[in-house]
C-alpha positions as semicolon CSV with decimal commas, in nm:
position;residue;x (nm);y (nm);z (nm)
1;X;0,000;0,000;0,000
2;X;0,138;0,343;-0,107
3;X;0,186;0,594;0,168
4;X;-0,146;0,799;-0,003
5;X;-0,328;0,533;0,071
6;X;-0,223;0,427;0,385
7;X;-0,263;0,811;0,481
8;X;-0,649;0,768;0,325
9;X;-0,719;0,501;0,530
10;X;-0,582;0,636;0,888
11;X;-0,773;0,945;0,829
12;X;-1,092;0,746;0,687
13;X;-1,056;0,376;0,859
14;X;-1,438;0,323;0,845
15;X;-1,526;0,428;0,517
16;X;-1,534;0,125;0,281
17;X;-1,725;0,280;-0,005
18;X;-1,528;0,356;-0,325
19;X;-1,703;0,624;-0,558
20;X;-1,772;0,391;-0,784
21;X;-1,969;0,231;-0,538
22;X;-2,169;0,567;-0,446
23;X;-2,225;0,606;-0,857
24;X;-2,445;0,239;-0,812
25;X;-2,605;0,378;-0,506
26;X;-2,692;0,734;-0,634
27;X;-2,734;0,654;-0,988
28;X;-2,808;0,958;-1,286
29;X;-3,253;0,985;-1,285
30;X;-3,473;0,825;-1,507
31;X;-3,623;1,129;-1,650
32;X;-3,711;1,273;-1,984
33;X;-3,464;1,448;-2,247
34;X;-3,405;1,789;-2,143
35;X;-3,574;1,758;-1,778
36;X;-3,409;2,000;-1,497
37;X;-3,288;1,873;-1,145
38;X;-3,344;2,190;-0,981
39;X;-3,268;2,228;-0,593
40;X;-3,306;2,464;-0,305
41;X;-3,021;2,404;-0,039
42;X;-3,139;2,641;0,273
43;X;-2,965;2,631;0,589
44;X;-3,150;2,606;0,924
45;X;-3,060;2,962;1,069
46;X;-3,375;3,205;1,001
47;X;-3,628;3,325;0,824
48;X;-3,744;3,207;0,439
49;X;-3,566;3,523;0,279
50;X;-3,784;3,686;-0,034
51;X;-3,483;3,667;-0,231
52;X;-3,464;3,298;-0,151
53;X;-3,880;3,259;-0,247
54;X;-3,784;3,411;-0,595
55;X;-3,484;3,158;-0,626
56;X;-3,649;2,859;-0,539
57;X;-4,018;2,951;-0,744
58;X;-3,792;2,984;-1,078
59;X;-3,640;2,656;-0,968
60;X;-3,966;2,490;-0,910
61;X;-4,150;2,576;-1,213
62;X;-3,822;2,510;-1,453
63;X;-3,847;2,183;-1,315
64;X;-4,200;2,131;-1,364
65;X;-4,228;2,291;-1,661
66;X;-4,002;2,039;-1,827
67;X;-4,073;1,739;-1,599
68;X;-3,841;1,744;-1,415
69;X;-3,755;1,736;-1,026
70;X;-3,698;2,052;-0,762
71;X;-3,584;1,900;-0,424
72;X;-3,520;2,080;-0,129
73;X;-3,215;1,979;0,047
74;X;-3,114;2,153;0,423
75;X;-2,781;2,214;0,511
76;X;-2,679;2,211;0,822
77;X;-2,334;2,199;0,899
78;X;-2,301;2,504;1,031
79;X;-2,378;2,397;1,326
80;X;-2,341;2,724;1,529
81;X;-2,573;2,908;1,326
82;X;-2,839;2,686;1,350
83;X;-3,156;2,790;1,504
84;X;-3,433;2,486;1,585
85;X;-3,739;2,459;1,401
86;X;-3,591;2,686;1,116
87;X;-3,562;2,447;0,838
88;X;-3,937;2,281;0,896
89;X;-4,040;2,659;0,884
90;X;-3,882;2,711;0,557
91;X;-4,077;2,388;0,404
92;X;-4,410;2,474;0,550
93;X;-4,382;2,873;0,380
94;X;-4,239;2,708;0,071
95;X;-4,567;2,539;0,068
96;X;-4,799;2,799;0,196
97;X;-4,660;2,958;-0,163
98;X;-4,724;2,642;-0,382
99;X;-4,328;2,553;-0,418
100;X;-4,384;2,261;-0,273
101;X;-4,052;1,999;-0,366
102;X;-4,082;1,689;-0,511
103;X;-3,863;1,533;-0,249
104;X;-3,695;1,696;0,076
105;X;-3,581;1,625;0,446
106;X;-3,928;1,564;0,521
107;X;-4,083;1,323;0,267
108;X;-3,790;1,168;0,187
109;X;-3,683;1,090;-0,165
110;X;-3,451;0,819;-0,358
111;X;-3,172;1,013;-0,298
112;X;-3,199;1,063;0,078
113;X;-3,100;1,185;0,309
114;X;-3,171;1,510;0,225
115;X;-3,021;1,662;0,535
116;X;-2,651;1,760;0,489
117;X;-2,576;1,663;0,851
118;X;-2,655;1,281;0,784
119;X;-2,494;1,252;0,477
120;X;-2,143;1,265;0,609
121;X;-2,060;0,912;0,454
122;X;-2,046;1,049;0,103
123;X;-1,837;1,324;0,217
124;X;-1,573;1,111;0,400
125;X;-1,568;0,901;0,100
126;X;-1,514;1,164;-0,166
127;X;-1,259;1,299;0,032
128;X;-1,130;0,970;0,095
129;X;-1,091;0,953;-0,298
130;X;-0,889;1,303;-0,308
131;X;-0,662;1,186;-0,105
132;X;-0,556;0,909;-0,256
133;X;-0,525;1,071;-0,565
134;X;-0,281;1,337;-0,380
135;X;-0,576;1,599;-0,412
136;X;-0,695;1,676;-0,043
137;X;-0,390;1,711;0,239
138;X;-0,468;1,715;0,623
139;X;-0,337;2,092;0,694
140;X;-0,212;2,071;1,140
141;X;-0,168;2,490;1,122
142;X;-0,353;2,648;1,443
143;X;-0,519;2,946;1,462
144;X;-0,218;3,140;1,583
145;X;0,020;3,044;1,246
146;X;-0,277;3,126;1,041
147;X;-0,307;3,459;1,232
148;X;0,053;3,541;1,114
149;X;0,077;3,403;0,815
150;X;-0,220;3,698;0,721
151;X;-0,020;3,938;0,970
152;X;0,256;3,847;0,709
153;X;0,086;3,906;0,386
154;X;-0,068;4,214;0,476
155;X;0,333;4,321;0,490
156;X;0,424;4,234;0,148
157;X;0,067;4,329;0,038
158;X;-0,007;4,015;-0,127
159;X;-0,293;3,852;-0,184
160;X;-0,463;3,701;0,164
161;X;-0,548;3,307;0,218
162;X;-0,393;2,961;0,215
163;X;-0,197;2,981;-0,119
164;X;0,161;2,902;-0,282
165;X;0,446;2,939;-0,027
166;X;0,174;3,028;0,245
167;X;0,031;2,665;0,228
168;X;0,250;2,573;0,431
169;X;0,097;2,181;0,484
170;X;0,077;2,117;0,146
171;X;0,421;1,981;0,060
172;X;0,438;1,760;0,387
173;X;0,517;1,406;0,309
174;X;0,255;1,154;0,342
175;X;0,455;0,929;0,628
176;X;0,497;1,343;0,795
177;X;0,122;1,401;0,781
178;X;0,080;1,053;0,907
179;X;0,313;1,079;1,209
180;X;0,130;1,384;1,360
181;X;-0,245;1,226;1,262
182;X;-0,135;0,947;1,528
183;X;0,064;1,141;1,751
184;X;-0,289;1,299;1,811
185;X;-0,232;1,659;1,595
186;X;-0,549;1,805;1,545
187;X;-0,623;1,870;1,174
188;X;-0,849;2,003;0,873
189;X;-0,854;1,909;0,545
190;X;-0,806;2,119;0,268
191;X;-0,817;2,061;-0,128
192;X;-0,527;2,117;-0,311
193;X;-0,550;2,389;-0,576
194;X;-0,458;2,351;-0,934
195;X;-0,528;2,725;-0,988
196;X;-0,306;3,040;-1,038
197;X;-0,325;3,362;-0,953
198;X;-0,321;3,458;-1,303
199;X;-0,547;3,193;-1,453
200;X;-0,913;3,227;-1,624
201;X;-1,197;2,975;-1,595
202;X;-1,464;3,017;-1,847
203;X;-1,806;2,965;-1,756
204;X;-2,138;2,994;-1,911
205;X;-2,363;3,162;-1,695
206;X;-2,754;3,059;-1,823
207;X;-2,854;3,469;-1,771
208;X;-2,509;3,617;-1,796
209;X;-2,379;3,422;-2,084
210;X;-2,021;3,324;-2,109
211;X;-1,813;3,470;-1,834
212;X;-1,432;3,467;-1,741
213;X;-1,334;3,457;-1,451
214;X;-1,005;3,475;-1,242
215;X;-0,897;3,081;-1,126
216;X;-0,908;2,973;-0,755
217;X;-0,590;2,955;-0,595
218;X;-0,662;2,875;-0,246
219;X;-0,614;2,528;-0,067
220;X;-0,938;2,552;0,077
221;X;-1,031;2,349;0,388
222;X;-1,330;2,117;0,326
223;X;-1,367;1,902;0,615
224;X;-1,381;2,060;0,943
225;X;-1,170;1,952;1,276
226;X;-1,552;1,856;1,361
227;X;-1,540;1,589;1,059
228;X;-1,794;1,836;0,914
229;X;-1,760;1,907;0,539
230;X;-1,773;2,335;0,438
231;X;-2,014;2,428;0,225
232;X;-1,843;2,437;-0,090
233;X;-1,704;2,081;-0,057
234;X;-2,093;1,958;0,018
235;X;-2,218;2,084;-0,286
236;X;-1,983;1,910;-0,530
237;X;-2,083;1,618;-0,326
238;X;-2,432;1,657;-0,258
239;X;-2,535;1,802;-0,619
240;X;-2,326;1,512;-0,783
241;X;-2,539;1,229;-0,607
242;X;-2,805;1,367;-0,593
243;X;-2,802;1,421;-1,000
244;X;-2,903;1,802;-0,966
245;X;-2,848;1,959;-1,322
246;X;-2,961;2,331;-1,294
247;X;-2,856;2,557;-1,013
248;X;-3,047;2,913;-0,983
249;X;-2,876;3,150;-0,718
250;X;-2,831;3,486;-0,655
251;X;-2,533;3,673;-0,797
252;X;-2,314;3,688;-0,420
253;X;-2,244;3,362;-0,486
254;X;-2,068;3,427;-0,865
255;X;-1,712;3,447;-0,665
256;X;-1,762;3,058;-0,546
257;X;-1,788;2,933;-0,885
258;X;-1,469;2,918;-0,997
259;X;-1,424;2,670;-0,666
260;X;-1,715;2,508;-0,765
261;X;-1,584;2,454;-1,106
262;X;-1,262;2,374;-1,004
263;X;-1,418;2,106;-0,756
264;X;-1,586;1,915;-0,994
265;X;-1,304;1,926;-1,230
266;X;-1,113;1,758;-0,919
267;X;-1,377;1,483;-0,946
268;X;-1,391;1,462;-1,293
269;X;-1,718;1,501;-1,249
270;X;-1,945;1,710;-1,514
271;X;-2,027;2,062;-1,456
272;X;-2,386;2,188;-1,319
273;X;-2,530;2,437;-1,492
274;X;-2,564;2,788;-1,307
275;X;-2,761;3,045;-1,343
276;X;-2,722;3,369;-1,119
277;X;-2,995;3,611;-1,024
278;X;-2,958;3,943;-0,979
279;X;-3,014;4,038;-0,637
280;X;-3,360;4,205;-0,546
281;X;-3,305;4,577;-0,493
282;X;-3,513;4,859;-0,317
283;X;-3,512;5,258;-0,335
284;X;-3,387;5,384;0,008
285;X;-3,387;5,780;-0,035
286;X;-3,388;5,804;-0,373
287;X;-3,064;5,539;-0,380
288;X;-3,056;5,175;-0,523
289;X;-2,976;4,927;-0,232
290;X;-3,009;4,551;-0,195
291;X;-3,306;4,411;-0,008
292;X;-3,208;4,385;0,392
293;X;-3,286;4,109;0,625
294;X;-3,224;4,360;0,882
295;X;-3,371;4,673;0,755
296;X;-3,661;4,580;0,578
297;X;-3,978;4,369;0,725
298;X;-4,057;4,267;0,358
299;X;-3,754;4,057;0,316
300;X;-3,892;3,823;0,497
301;X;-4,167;3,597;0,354
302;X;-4,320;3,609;0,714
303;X;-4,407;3,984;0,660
304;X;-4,655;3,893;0,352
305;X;-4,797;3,633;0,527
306;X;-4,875;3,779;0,845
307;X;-5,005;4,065;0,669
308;X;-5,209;3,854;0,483
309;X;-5,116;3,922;0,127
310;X;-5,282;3,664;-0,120
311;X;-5,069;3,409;-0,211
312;X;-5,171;3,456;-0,563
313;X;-5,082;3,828;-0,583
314;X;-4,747;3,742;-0,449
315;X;-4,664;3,465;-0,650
316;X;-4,783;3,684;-0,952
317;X;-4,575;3,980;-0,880
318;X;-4,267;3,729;-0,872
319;X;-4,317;3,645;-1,167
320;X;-4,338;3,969;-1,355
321;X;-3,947;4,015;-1,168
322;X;-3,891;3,684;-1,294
323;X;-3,919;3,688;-1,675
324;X;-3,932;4,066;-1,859
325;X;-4,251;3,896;-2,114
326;X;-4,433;3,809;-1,880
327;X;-4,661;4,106;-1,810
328;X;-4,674;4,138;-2,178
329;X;-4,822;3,786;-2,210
330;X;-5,083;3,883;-1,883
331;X;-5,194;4,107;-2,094
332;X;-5,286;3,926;-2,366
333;X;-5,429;3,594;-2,129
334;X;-5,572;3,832;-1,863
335;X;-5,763;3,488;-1,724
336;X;-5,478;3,265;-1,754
337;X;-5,313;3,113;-1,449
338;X;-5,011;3,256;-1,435
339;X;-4,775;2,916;-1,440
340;X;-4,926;2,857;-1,788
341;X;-4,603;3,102;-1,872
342;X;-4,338;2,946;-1,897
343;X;-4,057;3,066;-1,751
344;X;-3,675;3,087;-1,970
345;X;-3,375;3,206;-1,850
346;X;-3,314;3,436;-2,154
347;X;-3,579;3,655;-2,057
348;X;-3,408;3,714;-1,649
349;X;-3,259;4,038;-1,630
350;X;-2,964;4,149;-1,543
351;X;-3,018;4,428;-1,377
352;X;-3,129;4,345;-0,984
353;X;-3,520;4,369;-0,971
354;X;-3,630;4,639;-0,796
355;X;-3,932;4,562;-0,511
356;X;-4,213;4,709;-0,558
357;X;-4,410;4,699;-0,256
358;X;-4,710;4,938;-0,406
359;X;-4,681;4,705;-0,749
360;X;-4,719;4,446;-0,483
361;X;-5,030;4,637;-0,330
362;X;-5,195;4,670;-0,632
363;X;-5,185;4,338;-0,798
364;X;-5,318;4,207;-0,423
365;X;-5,624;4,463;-0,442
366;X;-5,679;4,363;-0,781
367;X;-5,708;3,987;-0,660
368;X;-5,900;4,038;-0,353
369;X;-6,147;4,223;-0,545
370;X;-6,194;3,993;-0,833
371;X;-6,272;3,735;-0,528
372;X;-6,659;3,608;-0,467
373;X;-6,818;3,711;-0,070
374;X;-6,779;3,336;-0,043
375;X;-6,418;3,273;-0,165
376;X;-6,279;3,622;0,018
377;X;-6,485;3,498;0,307
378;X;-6,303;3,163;0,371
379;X;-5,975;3,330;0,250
380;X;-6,002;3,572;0,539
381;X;-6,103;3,302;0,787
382;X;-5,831;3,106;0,681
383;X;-5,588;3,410;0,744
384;X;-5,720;3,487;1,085
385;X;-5,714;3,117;1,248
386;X;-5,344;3,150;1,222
387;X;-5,293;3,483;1,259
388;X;-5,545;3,672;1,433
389;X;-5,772;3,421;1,685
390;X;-5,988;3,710;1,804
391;X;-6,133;3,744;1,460
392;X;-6,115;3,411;1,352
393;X;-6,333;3,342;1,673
394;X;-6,582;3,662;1,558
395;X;-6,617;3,545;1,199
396;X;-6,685;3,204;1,294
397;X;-6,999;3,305;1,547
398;X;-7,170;3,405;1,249
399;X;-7,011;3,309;0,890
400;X;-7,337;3,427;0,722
401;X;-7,321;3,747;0,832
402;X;-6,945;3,796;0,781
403;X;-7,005;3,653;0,447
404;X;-7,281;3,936;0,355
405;X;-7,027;4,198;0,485
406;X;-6,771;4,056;0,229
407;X;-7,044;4,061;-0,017
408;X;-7,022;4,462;-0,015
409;X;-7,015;4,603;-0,352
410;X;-6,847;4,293;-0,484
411;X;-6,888;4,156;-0,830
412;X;-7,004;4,322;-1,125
413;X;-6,779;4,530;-1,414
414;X;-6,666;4,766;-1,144
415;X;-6,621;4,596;-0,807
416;X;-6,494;4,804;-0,497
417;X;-6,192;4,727;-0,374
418;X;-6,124;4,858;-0,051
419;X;-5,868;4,565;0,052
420;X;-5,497;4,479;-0,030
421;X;-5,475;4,250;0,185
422;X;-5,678;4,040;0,447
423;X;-5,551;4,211;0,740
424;X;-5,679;4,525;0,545
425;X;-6,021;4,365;0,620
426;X;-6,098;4,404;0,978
427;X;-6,041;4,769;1,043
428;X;-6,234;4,864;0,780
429;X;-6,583;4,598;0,872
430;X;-6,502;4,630;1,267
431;X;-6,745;4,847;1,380
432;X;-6,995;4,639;1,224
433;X;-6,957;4,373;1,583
434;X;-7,017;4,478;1,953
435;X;-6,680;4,478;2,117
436;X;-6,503;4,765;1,825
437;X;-6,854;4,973;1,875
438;X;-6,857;4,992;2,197
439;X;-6,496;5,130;2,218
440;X;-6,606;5,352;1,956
441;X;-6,870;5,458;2,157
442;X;-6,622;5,548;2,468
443;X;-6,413;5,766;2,229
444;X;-6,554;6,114;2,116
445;X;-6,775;6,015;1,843
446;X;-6,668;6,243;1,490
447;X;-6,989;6,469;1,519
448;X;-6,972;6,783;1,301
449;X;-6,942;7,064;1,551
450;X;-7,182;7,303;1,321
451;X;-7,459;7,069;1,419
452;X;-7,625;7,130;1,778
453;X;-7,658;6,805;1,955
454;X;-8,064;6,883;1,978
455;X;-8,067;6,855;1,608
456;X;-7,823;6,553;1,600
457;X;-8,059;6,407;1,883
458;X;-8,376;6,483;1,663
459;X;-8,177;6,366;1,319
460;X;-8,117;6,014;1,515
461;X;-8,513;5,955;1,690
462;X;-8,692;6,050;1,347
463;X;-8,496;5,815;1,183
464;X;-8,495;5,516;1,476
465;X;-8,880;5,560;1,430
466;X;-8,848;5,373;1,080
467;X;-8,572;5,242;0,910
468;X;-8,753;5,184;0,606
469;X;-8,558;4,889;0,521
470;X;-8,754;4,700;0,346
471;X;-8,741;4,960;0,012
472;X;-8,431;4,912;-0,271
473;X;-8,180;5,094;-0,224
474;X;-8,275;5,398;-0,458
475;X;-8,608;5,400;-0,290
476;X;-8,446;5,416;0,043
477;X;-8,235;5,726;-0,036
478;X;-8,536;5,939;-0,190
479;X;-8,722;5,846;0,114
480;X;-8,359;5,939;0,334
481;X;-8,459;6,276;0,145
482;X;-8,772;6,338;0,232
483;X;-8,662;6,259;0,599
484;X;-8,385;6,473;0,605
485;X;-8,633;6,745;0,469
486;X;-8,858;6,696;0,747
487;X;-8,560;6,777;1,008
488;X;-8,468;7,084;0,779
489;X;-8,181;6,942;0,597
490;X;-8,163;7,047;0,192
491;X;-8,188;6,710;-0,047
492;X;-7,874;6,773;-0,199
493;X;-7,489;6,944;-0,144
494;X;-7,566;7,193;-0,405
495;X;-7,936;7,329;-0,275
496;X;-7,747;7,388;0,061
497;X;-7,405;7,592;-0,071
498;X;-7,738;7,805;-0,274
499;X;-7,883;7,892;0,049
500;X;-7,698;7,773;0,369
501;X;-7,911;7,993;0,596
502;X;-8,234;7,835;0,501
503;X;-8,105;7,496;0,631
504;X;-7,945;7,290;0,890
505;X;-7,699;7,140;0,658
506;X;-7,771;6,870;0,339
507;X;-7,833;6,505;0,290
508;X;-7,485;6,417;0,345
509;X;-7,454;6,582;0,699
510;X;-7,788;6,406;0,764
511;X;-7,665;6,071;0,668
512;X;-7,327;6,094;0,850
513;X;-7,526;6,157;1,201
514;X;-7,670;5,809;1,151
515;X;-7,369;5,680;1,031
516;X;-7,162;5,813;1,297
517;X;-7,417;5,677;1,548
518;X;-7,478;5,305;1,413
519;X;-7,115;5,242;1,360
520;X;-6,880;5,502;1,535
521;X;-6,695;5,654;1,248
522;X;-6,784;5,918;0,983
523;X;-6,634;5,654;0,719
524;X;-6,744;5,274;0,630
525;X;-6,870;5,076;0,290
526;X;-7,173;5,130;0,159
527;X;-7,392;5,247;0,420
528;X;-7,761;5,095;0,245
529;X;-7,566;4,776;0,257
530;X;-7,467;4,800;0,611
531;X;-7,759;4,937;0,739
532;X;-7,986;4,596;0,587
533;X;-7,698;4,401;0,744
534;X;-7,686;4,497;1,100
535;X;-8,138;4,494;1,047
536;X;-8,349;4,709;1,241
537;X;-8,310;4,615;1,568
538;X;-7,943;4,655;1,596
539;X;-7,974;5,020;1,408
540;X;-8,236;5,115;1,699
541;X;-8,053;4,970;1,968
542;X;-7,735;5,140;1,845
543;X;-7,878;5,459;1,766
544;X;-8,056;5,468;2,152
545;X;-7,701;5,376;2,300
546;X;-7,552;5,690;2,065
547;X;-7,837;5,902;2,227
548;X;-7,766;5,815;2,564
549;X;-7,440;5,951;2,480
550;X;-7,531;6,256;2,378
């Protein structure tokens, strides 16, 4: 046995697969000509970023689109980042969005496990491989040499890292390494860099076209004193056996791929292909900046959800960042649903998509308006039971009467929309249940000073007296008229500005007393419609609570 080997096997004495036993295990899919392996790889420490949404829809519908496979793979290693419960988050708001994977840590998959953490096998055994080919060299240098070895460059300004001359492990002999591995050195492994400062790698980027790119030089480490592989190292690994074919990222990861490259070259191993997003922008006083996790609430996915943005109006404003045509094609299939697109990477710009919250806004409204009482109804119910108990709890003592709230000037050519989102919802119907008018009617109600309260008081009893209900709604505002005309208010705006002295104000002031005093506010929907809704006995007991009031 050659010292390379023997070296392989102290550092590896367990690991009996070969890689050509791992190509047997993990072998290339059964899938159609042309279909995309497409992967999300989050790791367990926070929130499901929007930027990370966007990656992983593209992903998703590029795989189905040409049936093929997204899986959703966690990686963990990082094991001092992690934060529990994290990664089961991210699947259940993939899903709450409709990317739901194919296969992932959850439901398992042919090529499981899909959890970095318990895949360490294949790691040990790929490095096992690089060793013995004189590829990967355990590096013994603490934390102290590496502190001057960069103390050092910064001196002769040269370029920082584990490189050339400054890779210092790299040239010990195999029987060296070998003597300090059982003389209990601790240790890292690090791959051993083909690359030159000076060299190019050409890659074709599936957006950016062909790009050239400076070569990695650096004996990066990737295995951990822990035994734990670093990213970079996983993914060769993990994307190999796990046959992914198409990898969609953001741009801050263009500097890796020249490792990644250089990686699978290692292997011999064929290339992925990458693709890498722009980064999602936003305005921030007039200046272009990318989307924060710590500045800005809608970088998280959590925001929309909470808010209660409709999935469908978020999913369809991705998609108009996504692919430059794609409003274009809206136009012309206004009913379509929106995956009927399909998605290319030819049409992803290059320039980093700039949110849109109000874009955002408006494409919800649009949604929530086009909605039926019934479908906007359960939506909102749906919404609250996770969100908001205390009006999940409300709706559900009476879904028919929520429902004919919801059913508000909706439908028809021109439907109202008063609601972006289903948080939106509440503020605007909750006067219309006991607990919000009641602390409405503890507040100072909105009453228009110009009006006495002995003509307010009068407005409110002549009307208590009869409803009148049971007419249409033009009928009821002629007779509203002839009412207000009784308690000398003019029928229209226009009569009043014409002679102001002859009356005590016009229709409108007339109908915002009764507003004000069956729901608290000078503002709400249609007032016919909420006045039929509440019924007559509610408006009289309201209106008798308002006078007590006064």
């Amino acid at each position: 046995m050659d010292k390379l080997h023997e070296l392989a096997n102290l550092i590896f004495p367990d690991v009996h697969d070969t890689i050509a036993d791992l190509e047997k295990r993990y072998p290339p899919r059964t899938l159609p000509e042309g279909a995309m392996v497409t992967r999300f790889a989050p790791s367990p420490t926070g929130f499901l970023h929007t930027g990370s949404l966007f990656a992983s829809l593209i992903s998703k519908r590029l795989a189905a689109q040409s049936n093929g496979v997204f899986f959703v793979r966690l990686e963990d290693t990082d094991t001092k980042r992690e934060i529990t419960g994290t990664g089961d988050q991210v699947l259940r708001e993939l899903a709450t969005f409709g990317v739901d994977p194919d296969e992932d840590f959850v439901k398992g998959g042919p090529y499981a496990p899909y959890i970095q953490s318990e895949r360490k096998p294949l790691y040990d055994a790929t490095i096992k491989h690089l060793v013995e080919q004189g590829k990967s060299y355990p590096c013994f240098c603490t934390h102290e040499e590496l502190d001057r070895m960069r103390e050092t460059q910064e001196a002769r300004k040269v370029n920082p890292g584990y490189w050339g001359e400054y890779a210092v492990c790299r040239n010990i002999k195999p029987e060296d390494a070998i003597a300090r591995i059982r003389a209990g050195h601790p240790y890292v492994m690090r791959f051993k860099s083909p690359g030159t400062h000076d060299g190019k790698v050409v890659v074709n980027d599936l957006i950016r076209g062909t790009l050239e790119l400076t070569e990695n030089d650096q004996d990066l480490v990737i295995m951990k004193s822990d035994g734990l592989p670093t990213y970079h190292f996983a993914h060769l690994v993990d994307d190999h056996f796990m046959r992914t074919t198409h990898v969609t990222r953001g741009e801050e990861w263009l500097p890796s791929l020249p490792i990644h490259v250089q990686l699978f070259e290692a292997m011999g191993w064929p290339r992925l292909q990458y693709a890498h997003l722009p980064v999602i922008m936003k305005l921030d006083e007039g200046k272009r900046r990318k989307l924060s996790k710590r500045k800005d609430p809608e970088a998280a996915v959590s925001f929309f959800l909470e808010a209660g943005y409709p999935i469908d109006g978020f999913l369809e404003y991705l998609m108009t960042i996504a692919n430059t045509n794609f409003e274009g094609w809206r136009i012309a299939n206004p009913t379509a649903d929106k995956f009927d697109f399909k998605l290319t990477y030819d049409h992803m710009t290059l320039d980093g998509a700039l949110f849109d919250l109000e874009k955002v806004n408006s494409i919800s409204k649009e949604i929530l308006g086009a909605m039926t009482a019934e479908e906007i109804s359960a939506a909102a119910l749906a919404w609250a039971k996770k969100y908001r108990p205390d009006i999940a709890s409300a709706i559900e003592s009476d879904p028919s009467y929520f429902q004919a709230i919801m059913s508000i000037e909706r439908g028809g050519e021109k439907p109202r929309k008063d609601y972006v989102k289903y948080s939106d919802i509440w503020p605007i119907v909750d006067f219309m249940y006991e607990p919000a008018y009641a602390a409405a009617l503890q507040a100072p109600l909105p009453w228009n000073e110009t009006i006495s309260k002995a003509v307010i008081r009068n407005v409110l009893e002549t009307y208590a007296s009869d409803p009148f209900l049971t007419l249409g709604e033009e009928e009821w505002f002629g007779r509203l008229k002839e009412v207000a005309a009784s308690c000398g208010f003019a029928p229209s705006a226009k009569e009043y500005k014409k002679n102001k002295e002859a009356f005590l104000g016009h229709i409108g002031d007339f109908a915002e007393i009764i507003r004000i005093a069956v729901s608290g506010r000078k503002n709400t929907p249609n007032f016919y419609r909420i006045l039929t809704i509440l019924g007559e006995a509610r408006i009289k007991a309201r209106i008798a609570r308002t006078i007590a009031r006064l």
